[in-house]
PASEBA-1860 file (N, C-alpha, C; in nm, 3 decimals):
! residues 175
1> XXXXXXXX> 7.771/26.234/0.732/7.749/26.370/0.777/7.869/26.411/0.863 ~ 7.890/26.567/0.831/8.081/26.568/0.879/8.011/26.601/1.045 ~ 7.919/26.719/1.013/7.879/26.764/1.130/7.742/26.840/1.118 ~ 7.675/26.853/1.256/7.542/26.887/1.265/7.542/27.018/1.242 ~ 7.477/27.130/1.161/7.455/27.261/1.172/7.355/27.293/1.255 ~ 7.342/27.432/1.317/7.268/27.450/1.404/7.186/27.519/1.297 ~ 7.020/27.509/1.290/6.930/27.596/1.209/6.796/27.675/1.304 ~ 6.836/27.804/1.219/6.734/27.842/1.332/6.622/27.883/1.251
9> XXXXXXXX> 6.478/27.847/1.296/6.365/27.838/1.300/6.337/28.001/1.292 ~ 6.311/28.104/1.219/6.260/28.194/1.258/6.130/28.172/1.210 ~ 6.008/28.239/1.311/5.838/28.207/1.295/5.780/28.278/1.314 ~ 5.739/28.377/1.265/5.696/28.514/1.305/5.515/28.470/1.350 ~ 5.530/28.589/1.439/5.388/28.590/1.503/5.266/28.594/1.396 ~ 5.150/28.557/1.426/5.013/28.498/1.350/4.981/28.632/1.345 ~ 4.942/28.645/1.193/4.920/28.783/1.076/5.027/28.882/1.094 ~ 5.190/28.842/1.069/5.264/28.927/1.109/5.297/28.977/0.967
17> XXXXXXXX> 5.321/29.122/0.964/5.347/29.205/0.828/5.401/29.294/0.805 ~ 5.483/29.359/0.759/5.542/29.512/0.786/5.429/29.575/0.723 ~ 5.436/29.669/0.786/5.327/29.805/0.748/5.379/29.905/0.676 ~ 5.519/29.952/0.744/5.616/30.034/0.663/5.693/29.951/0.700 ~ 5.835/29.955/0.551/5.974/29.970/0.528/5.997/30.051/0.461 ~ 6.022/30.176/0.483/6.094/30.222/0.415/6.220/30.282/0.467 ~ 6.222/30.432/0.575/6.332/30.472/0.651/6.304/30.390/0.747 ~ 6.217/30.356/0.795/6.208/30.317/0.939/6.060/30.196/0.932
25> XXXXXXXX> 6.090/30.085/1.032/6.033/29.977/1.012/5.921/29.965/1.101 ~ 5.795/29.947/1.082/5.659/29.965/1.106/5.623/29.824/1.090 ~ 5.561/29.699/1.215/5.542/29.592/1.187/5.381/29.552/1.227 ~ 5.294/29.485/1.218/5.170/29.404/1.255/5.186/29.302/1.304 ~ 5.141/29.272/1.407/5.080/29.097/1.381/4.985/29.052/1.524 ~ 4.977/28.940/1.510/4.901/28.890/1.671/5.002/28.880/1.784 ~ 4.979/28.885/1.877/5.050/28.837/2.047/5.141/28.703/2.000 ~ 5.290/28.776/2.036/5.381/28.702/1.984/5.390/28.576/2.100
33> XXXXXXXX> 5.441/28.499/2.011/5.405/28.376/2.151/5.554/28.339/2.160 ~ 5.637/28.227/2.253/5.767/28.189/2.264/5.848/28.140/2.116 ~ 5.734/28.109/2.104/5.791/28.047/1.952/5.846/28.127/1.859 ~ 5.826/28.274/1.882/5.855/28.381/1.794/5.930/28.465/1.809 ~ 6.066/28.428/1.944/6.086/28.498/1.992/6.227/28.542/1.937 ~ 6.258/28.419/1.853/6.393/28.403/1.797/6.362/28.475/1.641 ~ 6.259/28.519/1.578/6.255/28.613/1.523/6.201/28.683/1.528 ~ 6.128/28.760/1.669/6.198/28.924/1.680/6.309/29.009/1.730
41> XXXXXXXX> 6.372/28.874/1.768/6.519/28.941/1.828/6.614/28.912/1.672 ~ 6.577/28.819/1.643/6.716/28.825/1.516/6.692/28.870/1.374 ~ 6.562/28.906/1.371/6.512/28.951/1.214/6.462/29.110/1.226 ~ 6.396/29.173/1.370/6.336/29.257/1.348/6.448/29.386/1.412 ~ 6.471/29.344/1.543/6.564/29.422/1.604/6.473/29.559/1.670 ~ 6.361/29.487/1.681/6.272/29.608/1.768/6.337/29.715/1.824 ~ 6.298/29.828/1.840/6.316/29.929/1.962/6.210/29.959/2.042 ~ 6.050/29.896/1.989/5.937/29.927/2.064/5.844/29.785/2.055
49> XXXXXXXX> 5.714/29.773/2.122/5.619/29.725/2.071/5.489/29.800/2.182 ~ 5.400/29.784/2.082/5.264/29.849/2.132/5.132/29.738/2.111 ~ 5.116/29.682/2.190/4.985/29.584/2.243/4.909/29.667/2.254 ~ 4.800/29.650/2.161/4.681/29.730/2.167/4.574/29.591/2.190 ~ 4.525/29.560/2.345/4.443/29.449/2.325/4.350/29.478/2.474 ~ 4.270/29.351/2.537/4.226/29.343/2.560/4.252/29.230/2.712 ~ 4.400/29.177/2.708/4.436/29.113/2.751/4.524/29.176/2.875 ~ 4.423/29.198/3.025/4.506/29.313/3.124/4.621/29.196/3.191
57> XXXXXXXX> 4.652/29.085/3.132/4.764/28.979/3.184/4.809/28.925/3.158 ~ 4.993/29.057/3.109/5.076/28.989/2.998/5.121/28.851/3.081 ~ 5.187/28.811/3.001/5.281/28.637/3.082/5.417/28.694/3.133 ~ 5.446/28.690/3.213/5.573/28.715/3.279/5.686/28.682/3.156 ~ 5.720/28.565/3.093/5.754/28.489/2.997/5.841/28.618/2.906 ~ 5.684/28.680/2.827/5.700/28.777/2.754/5.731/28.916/2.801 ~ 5.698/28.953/2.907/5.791/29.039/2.954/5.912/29.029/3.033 ~ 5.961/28.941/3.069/6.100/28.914/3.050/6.180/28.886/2.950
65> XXXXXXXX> 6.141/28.843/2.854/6.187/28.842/2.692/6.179/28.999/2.635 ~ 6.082/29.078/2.697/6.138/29.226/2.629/6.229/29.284/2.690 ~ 6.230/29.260/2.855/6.314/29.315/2.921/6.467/29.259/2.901 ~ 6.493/29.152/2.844/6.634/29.182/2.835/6.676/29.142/2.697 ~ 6.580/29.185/2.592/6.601/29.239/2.444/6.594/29.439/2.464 ~ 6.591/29.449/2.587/6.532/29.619/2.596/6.424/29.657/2.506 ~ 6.347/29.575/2.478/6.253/29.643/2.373/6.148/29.707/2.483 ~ 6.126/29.847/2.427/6.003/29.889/2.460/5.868/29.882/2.511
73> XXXXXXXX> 5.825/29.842/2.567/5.692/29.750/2.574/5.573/29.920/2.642 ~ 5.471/29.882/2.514/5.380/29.986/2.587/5.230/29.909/2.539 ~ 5.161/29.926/2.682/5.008/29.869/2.641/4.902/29.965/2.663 ~ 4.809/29.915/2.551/4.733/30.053/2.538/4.620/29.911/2.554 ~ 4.495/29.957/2.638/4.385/29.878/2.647/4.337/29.907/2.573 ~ 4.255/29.809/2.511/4.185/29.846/2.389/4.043/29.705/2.362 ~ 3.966/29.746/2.399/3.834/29.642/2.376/3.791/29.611/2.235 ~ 3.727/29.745/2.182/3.702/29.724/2.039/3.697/29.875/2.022
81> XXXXXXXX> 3.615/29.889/1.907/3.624/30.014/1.859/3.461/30.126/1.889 ~ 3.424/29.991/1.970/3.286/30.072/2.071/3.345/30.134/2.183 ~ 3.443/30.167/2.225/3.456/30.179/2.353/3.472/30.347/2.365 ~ 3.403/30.335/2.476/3.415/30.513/2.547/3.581/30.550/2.547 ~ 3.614/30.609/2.474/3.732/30.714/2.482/3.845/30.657/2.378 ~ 3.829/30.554/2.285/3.929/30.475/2.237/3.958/30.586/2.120 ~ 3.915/30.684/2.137/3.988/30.779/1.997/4.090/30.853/2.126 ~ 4.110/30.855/2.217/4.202/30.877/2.295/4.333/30.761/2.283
89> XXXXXXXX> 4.289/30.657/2.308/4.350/30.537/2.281/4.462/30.517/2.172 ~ 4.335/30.543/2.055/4.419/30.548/1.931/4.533/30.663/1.909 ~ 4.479/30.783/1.952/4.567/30.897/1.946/4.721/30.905/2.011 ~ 4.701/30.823/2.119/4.810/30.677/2.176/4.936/30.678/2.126 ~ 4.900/30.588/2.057/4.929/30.455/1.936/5.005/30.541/1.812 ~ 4.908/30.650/1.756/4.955/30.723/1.646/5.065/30.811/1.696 ~ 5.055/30.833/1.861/5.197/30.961/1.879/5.292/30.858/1.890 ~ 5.265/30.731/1.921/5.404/30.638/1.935/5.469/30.648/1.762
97> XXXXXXXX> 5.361/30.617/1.660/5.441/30.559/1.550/5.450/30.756/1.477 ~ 5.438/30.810/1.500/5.491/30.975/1.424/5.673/30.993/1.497 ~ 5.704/30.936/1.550/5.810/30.912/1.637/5.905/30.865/1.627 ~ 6.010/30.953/1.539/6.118/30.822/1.470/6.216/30.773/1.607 ~ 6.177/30.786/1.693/6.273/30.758/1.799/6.267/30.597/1.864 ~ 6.122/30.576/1.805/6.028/30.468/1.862/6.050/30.313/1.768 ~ 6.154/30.350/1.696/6.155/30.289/1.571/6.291/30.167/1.558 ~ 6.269/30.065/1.501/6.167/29.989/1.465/6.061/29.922/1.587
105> XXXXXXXX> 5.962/29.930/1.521/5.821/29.919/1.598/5.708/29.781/1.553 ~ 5.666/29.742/1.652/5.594/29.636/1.634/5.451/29.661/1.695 ~ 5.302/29.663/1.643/5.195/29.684/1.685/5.155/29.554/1.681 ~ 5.092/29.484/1.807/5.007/29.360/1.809/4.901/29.377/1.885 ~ 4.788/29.292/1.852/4.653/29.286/1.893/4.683/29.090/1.980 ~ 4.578/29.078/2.024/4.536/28.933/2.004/4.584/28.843/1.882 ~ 4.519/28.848/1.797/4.523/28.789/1.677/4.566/28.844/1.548 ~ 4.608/28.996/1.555/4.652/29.055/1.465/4.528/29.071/1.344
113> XXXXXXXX> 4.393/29.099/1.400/4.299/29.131/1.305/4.225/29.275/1.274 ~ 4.167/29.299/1.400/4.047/29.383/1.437/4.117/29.514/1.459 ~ 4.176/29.518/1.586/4.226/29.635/1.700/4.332/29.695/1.611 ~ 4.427/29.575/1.576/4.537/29.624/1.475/4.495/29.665/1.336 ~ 4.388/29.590/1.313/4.369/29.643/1.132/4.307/29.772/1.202 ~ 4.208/29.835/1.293/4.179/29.959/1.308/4.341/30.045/1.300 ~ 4.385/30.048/1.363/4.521/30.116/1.368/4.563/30.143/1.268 ~ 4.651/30.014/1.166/4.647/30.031/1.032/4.639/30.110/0.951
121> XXXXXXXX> 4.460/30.059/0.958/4.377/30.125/0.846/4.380/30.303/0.911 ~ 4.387/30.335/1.005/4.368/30.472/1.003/4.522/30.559/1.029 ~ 4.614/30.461/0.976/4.749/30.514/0.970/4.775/30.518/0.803 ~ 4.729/30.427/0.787/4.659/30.476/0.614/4.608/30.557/0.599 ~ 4.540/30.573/0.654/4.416/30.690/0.577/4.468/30.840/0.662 ~ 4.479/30.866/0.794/4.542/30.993/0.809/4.730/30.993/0.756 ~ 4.757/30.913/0.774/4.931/30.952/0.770/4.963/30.966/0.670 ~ 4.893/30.850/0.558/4.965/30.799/0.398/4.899/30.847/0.286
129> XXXXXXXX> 4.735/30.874/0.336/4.646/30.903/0.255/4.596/30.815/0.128 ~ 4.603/30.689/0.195/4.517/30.566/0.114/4.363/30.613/0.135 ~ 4.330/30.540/0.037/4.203/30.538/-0.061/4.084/30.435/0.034 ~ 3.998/30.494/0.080/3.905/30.417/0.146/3.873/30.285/0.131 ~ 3.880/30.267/-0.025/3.867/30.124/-0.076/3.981/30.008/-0.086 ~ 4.111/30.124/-0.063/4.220/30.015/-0.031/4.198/29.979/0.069 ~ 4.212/30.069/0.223/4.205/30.042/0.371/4.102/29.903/0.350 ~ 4.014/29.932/0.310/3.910/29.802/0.359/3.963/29.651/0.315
137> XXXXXXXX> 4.029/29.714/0.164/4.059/29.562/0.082/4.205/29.531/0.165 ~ 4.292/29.595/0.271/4.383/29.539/0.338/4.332/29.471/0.425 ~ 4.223/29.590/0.509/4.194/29.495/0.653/4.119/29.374/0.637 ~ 4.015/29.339/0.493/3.984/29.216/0.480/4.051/29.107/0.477 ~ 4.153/29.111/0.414/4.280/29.059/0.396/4.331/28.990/0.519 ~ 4.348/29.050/0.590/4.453/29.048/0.758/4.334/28.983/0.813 ~ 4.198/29.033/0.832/4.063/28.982/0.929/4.008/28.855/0.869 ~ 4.039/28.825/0.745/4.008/28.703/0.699/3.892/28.687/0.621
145> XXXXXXXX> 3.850/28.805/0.594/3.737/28.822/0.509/3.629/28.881/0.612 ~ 3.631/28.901/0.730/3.495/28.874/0.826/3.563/29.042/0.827 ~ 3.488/29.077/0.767/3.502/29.262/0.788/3.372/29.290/0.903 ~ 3.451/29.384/0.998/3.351/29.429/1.070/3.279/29.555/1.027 ~ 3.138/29.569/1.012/3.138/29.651/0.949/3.145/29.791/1.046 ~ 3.133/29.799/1.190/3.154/29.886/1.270/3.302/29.932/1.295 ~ 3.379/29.848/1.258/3.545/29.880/1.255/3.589/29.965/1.121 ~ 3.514/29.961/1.028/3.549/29.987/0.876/3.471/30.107/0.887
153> XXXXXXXX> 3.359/30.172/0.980/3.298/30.250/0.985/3.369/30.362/1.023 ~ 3.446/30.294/1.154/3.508/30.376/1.299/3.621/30.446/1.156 ~ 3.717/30.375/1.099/3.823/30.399/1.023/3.779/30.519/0.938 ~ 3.667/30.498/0.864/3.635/30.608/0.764/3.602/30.753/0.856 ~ 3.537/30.740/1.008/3.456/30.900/1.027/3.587/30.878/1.138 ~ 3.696/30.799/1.206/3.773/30.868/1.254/3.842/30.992/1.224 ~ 3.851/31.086/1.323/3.949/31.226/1.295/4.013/31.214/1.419 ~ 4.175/31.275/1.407/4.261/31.281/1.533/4.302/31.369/1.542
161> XXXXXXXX> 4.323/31.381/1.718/4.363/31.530/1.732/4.498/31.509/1.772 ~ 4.595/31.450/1.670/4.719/31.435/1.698/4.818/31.555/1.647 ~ 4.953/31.591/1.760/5.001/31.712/1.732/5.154/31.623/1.705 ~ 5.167/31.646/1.550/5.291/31.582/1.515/5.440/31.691/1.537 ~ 5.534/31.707/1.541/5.617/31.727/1.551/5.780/31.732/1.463 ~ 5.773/31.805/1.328/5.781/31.781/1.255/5.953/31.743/1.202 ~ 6.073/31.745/1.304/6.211/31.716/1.389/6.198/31.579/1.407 ~ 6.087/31.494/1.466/6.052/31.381/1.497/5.978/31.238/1.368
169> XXXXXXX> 5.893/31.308/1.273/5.798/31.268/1.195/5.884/31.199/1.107 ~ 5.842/31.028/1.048/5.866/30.944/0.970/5.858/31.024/0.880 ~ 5.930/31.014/0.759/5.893/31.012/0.621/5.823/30.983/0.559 ~ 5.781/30.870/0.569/5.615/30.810/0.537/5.508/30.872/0.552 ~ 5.520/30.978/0.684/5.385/31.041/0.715/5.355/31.158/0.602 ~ 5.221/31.182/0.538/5.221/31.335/0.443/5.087/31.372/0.521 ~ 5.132/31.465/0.609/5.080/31.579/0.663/5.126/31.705/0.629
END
């Protein structure tokens, strides 16, 4: 052996996925842990991320890893999809990603199942205008089969009172 190469490990966070690629990069997954940190700095090239969870105590760790990648860091509390005011919440979340400024963007939950497949699924269904029966057959997918059926509920009778901006708005979005 002449000499050792250095290889780097990229490991993306647990249920990590793009949501969109097309102009602009739209990502999923669970709470990125250290291990993942070497590919979201060298594969994704964030400009944002949005924690939609439940967890009021990030690790210092990880926010010093955004702070001097400059990535964005915004947390939106988020319990489940019972919660008093979370269509506020969500409405959030959706003005971050209508936002090509915000871009490339990373949405994580906990585990990258529930909180995030809500999001998702209703960025599907208002932004893209997927088919009720797709949304569900994604978020089963990502949740592991264990569909909630109160999350799949929230997705179908959600409506938002989001005011897009149309100078600003992805391409992806058809409003």
């Amino acid at each position: 052996m002449v000499g050792k190469q250095k290889v780097n490990k990229y490991i993306p966070p647990l249920n990590f996925s793009p949501v969109i690629s097309t102009e602009v990069s739209l990502y999923r997954s669970g709470y990125p842990m250290p291990i993942n940190y070497s590919f979201i700095m060298d594969q994704l090239h964030l400009k944002t991320i949005v924690y939609v969870g439940d967890k009021n105590k990030i690790s210092e760790e990880y926010l010093n890893f955004l702070k001097e990648q400059m990535i964005q860091f915004v947390y939106i509390p988020m319990e489940s999809c019972r919660d008093d005011g979370i269509n506020k919440e969500i409405d959030k979340v959706l003005e971050m990603i209508v936002n090509v400024d915000n871009y490339p963007m990373l949405i994580h939950s906990n585990k990258g199942k529930h909180r995030v497949g809500i999001i998702v699924g209703i960025v599907r269904k208002i932004l893209q205008g997927w088919s009720i029966a797709s949304i569900y057959q994604e978020y089963g997918l990502f949740s592991g089969g264990l569909k909630d059926e109160a999350d799949l509920e929230f997705i179908t009778m959600f409506i938002s009172h989001l005011e897009v901006y149309k100078d600003k708005m992805p391409k992806f979005v058809r409003m």
